[in-house]
PDB file of N, CA, C and O in Angstrom:
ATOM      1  N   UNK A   1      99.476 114.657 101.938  1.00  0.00           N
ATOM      2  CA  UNK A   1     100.069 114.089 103.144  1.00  0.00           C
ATOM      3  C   UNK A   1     101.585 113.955 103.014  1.00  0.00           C
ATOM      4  O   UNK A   1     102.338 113.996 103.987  1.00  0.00           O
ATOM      5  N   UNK A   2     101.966 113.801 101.810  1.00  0.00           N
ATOM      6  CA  UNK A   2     103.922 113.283 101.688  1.00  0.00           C
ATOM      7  C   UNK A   2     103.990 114.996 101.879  1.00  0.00           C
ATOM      8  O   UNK A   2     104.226 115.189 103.071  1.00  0.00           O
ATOM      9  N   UNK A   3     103.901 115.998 101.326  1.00  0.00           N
ATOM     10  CA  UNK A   3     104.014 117.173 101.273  1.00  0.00           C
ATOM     11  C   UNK A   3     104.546 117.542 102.941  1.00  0.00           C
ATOM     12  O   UNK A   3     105.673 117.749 103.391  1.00  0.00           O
ATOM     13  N   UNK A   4     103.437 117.519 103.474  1.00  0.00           N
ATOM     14  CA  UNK A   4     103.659 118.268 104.950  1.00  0.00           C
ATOM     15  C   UNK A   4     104.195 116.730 105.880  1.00  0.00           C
ATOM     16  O   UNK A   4     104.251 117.067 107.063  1.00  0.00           O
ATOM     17  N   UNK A   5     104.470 115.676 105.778  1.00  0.00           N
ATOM     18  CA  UNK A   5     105.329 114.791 106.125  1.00  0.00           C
ATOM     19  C   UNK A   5     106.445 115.593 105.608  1.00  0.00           C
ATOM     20  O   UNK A   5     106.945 116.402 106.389  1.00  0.00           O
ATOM     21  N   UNK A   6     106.895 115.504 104.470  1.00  0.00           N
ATOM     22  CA  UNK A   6     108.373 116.105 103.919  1.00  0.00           C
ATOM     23  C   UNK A   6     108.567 117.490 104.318  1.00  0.00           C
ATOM     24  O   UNK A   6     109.747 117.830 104.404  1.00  0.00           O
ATOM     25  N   UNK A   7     107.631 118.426 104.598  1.00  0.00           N
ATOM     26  CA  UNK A   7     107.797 119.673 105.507  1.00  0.00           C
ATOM     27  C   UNK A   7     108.447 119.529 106.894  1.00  0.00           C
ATOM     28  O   UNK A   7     109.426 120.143 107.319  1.00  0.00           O
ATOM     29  N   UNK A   8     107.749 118.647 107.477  1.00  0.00           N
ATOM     30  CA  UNK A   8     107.956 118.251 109.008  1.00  0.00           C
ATOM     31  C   UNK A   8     109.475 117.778 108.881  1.00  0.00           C
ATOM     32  O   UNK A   8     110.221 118.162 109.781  1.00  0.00           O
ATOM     33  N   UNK A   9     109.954 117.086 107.990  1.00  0.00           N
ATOM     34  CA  UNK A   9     111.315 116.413 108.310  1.00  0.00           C
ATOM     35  C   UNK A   9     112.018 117.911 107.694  1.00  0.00           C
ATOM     36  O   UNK A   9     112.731 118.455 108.538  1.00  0.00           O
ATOM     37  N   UNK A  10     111.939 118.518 106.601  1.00  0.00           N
ATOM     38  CA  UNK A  10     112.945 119.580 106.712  1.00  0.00           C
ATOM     39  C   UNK A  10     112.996 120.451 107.887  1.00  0.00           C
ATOM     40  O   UNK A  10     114.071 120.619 108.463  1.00  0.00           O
ATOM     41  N   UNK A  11     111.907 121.028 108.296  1.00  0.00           N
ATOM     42  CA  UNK A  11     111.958 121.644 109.573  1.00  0.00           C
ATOM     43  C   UNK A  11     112.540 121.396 110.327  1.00  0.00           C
ATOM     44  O   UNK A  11     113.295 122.160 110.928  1.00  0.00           O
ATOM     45  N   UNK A  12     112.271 119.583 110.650  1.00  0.00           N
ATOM     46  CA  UNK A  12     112.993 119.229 112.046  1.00  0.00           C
ATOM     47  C   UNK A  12     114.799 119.257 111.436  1.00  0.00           C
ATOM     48  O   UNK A  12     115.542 119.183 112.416  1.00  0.00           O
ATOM     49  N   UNK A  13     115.200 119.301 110.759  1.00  0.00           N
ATOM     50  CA  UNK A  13     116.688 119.223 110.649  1.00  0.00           C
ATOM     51  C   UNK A  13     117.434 121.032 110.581  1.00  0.00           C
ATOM     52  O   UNK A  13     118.606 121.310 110.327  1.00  0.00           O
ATOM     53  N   UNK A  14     116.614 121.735 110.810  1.00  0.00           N
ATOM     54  CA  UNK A  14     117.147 123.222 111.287  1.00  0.00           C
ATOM     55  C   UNK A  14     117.745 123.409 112.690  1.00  0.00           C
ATOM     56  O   UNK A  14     118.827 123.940 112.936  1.00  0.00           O
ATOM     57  N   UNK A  15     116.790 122.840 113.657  1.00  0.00           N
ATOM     58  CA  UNK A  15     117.233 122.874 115.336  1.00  0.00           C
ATOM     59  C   UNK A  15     118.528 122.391 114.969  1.00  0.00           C
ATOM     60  O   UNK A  15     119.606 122.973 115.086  1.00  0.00           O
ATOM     61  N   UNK A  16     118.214 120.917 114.375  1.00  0.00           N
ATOM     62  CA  UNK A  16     119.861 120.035 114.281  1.00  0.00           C
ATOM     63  C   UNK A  16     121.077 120.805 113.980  1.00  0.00           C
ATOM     64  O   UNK A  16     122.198 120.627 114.458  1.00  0.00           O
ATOM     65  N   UNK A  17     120.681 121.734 113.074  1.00  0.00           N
ATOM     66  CA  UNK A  17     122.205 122.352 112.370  1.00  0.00           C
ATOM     67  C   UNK A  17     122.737 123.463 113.154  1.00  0.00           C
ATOM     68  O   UNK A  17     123.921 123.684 113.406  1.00  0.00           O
ATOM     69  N   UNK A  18     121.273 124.419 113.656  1.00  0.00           N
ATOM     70  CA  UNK A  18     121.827 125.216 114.727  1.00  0.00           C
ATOM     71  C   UNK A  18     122.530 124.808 115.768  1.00  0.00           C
ATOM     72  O   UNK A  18     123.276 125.598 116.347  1.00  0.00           O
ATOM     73  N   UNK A  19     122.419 123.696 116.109  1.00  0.00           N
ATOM     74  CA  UNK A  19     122.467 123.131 117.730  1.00  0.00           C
ATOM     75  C   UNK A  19     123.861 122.819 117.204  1.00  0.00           C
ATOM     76  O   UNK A  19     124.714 123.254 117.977  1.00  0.00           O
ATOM     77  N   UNK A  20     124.417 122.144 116.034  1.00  0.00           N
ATOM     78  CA  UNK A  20     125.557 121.569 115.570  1.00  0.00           C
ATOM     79  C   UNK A  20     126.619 123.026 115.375  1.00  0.00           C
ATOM     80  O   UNK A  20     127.781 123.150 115.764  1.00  0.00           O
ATOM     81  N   UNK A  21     125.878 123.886 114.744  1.00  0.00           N
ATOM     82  CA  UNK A  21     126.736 125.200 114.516  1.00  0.00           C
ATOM     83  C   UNK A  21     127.354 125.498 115.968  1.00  0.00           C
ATOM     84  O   UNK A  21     128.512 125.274 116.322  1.00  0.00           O
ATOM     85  N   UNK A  22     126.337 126.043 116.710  1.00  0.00           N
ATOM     86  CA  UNK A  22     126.602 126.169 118.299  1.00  0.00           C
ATOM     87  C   UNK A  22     127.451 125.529 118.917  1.00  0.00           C
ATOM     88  O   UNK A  22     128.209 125.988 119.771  1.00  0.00           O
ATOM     89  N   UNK A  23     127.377 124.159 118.446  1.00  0.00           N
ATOM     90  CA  UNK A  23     128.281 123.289 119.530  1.00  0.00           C
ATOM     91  C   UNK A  23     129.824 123.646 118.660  1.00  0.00           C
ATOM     92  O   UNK A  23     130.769 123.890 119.410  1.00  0.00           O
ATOM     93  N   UNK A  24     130.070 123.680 117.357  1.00  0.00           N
ATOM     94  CA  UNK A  24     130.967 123.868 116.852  1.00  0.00           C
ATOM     95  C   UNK A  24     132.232 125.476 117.195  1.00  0.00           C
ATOM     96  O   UNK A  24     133.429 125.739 117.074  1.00  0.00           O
ATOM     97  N   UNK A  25     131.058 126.088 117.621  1.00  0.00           N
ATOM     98  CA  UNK A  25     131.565 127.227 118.128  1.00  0.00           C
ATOM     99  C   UNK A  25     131.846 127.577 119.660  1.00  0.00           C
ATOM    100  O   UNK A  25     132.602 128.473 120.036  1.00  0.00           O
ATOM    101  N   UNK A  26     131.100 126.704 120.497  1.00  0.00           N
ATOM    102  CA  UNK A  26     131.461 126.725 121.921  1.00  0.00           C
ATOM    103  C   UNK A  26     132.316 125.642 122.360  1.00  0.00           C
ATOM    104  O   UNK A  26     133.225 125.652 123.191  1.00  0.00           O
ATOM    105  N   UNK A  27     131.783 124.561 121.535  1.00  0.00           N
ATOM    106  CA  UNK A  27     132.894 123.542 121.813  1.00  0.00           C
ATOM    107  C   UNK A  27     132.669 122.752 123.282  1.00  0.00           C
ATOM    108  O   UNK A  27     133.597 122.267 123.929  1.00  0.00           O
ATOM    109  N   UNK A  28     131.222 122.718 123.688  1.00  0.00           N
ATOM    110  CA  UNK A  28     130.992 122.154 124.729  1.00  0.00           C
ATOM    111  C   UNK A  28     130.430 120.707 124.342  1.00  0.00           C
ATOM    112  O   UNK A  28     130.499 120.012 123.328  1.00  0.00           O
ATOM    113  N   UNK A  29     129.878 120.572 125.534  1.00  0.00           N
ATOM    114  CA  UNK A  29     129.117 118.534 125.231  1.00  0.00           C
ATOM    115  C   UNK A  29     127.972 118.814 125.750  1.00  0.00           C
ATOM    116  O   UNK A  29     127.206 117.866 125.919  1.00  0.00           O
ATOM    117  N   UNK A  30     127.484 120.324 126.191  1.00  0.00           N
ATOM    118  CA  UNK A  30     125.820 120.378 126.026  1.00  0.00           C
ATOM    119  C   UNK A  30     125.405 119.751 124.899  1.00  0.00           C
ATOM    120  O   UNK A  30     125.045 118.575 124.850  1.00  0.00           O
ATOM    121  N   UNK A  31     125.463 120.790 123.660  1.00  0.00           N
ATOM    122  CA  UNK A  31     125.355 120.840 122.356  1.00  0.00           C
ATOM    123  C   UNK A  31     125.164 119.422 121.840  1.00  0.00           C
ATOM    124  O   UNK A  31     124.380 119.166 120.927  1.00  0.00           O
ATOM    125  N   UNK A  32     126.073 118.307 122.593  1.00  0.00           N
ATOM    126  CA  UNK A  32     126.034 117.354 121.650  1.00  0.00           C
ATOM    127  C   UNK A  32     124.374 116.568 122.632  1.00  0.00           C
ATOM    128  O   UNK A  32     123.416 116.188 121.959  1.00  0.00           O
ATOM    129  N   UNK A  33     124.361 116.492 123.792  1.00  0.00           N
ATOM    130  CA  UNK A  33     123.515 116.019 124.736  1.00  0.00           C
ATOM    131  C   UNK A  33     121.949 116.778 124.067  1.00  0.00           C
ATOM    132  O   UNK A  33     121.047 115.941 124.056  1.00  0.00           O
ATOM    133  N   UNK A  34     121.562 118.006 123.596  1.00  0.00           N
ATOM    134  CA  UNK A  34     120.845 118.519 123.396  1.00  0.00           C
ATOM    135  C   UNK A  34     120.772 118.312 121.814  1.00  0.00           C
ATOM    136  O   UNK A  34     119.903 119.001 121.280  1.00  0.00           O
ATOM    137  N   UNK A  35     121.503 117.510 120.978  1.00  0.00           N
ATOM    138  CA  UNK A  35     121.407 117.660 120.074  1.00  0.00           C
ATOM    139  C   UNK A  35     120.516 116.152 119.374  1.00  0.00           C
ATOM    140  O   UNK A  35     119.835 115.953 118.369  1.00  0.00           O
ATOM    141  N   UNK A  36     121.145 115.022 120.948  1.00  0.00           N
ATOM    142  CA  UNK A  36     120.578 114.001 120.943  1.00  0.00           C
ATOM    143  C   UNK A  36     119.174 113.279 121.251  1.00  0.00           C
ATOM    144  O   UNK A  36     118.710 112.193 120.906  1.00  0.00           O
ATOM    145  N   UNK A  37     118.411 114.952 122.512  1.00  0.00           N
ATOM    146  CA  UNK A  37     117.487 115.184 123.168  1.00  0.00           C
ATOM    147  C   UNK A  37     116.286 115.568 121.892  1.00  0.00           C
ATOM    148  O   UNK A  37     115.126 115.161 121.821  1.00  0.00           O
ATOM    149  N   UNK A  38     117.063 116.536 120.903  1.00  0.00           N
ATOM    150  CA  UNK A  38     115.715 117.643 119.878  1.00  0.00           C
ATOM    151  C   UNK A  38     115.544 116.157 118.507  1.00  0.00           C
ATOM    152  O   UNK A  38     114.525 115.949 117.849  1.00  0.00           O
ATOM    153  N   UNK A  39     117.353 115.042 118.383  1.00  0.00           N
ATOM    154  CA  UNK A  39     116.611 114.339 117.471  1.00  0.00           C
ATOM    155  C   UNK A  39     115.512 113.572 117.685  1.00  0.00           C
ATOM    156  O   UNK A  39     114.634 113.330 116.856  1.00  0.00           O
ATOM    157  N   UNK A  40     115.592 113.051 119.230  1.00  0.00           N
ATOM    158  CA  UNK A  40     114.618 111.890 119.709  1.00  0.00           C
ATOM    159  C   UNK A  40     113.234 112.112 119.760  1.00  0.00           C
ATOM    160  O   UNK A  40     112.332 111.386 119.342  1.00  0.00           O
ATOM    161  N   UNK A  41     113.133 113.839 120.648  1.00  0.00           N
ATOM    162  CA  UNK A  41     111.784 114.195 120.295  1.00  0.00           C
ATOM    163  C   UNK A  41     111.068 114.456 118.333  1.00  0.00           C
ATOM    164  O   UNK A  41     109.952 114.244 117.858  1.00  0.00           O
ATOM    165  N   UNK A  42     112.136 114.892 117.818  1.00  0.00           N
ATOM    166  CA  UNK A  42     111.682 115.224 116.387  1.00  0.00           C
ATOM    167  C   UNK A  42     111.495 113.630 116.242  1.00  0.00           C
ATOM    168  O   UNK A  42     110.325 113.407 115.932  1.00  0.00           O
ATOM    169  N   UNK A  43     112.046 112.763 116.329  1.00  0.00           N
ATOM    170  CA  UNK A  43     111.569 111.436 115.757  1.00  0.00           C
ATOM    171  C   UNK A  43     110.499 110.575 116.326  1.00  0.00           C
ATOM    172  O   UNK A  43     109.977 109.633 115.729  1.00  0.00           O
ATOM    173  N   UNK A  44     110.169 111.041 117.728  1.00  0.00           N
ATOM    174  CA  UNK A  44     108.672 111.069 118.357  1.00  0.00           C
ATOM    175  C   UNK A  44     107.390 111.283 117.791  1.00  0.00           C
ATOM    176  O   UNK A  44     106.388 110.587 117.953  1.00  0.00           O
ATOM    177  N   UNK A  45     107.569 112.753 116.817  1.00  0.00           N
ATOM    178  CA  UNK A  45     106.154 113.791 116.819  1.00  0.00           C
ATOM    179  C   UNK A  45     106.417 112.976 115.171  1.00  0.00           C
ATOM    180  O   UNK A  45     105.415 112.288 114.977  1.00  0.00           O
ATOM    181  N   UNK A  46     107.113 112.880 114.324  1.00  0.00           N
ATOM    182  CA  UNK A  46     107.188 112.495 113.587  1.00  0.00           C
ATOM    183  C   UNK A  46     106.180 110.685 113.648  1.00  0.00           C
ATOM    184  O   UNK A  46     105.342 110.269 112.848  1.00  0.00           O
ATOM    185  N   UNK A  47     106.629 110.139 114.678  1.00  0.00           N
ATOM    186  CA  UNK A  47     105.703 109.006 114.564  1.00  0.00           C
ATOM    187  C   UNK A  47     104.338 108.837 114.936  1.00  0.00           C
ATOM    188  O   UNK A  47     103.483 108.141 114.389  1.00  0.00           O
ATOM    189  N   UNK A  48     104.203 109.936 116.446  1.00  0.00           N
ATOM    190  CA  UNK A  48     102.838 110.214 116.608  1.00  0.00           C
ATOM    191  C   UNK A  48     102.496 111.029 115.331  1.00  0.00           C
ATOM    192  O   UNK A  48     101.361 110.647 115.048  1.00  0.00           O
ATOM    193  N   UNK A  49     102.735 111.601 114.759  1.00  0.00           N
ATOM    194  CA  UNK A  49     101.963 112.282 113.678  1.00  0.00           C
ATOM    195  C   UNK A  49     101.545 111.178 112.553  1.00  0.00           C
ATOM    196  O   UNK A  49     100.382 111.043 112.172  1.00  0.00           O
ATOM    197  N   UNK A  50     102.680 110.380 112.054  1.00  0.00           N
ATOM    198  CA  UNK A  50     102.307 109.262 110.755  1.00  0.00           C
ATOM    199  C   UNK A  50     101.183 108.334 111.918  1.00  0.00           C
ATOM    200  O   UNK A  50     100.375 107.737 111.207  1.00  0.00           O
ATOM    201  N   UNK A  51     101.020 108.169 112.785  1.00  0.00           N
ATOM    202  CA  UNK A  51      99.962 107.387 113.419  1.00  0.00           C
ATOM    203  C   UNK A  51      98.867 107.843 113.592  1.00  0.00           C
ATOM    204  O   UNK A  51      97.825 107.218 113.398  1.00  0.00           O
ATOM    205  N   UNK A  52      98.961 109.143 114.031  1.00  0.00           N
ATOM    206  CA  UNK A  52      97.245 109.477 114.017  1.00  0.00           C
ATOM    207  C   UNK A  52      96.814 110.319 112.705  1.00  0.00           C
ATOM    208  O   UNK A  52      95.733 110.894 112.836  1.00  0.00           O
ATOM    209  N   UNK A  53      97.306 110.451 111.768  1.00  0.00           N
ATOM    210  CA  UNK A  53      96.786 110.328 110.236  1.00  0.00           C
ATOM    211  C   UNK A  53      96.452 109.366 109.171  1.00  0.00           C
ATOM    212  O   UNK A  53      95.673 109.470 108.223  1.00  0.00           O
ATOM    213  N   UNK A  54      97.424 108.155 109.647  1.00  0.00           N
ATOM    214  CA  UNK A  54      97.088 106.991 108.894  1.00  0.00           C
ATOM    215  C   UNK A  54      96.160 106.417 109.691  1.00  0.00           C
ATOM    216  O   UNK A  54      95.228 106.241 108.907  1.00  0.00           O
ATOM    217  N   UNK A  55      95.805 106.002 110.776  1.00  0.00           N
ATOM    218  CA  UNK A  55      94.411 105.901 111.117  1.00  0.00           C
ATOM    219  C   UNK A  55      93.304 105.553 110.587  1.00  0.00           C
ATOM    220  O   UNK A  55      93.062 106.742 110.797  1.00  0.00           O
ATOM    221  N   UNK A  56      92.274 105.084 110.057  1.00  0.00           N
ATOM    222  CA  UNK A  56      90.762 105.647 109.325  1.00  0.00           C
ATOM    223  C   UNK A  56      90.043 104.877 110.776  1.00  0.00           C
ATOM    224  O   UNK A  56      88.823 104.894 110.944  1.00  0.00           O
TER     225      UNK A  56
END
């Protein structure tokens, strides 16, 4: 279970860096709005997930 918990959080910090690269290179305030949108959901699925596994 820590395994693919600790999978899930490296994964989710790839969108982050792309989205950060991107914004670094266009230089807009999408980037930062969308960057605030992919952490909230990644920190969502992250809690529904530790909830319906710890469970019994």
């Amino acid at each position: 279970m820590l395994l693919i918990t600790f999978l899930l959080k490296l994964c989710s910090f790839l969108p982050i860096l792309l989205t950060l690269h991107l914004g670094i290179l266009c230089g807009s305030s999408f980037s930062l709005i969308f960057l605030i949108f992919e952490y909230l959901h990644l920190t969502l699925m992250l809690l529904f997930f530790r909830y319906f596994t710890d469970s019994t």
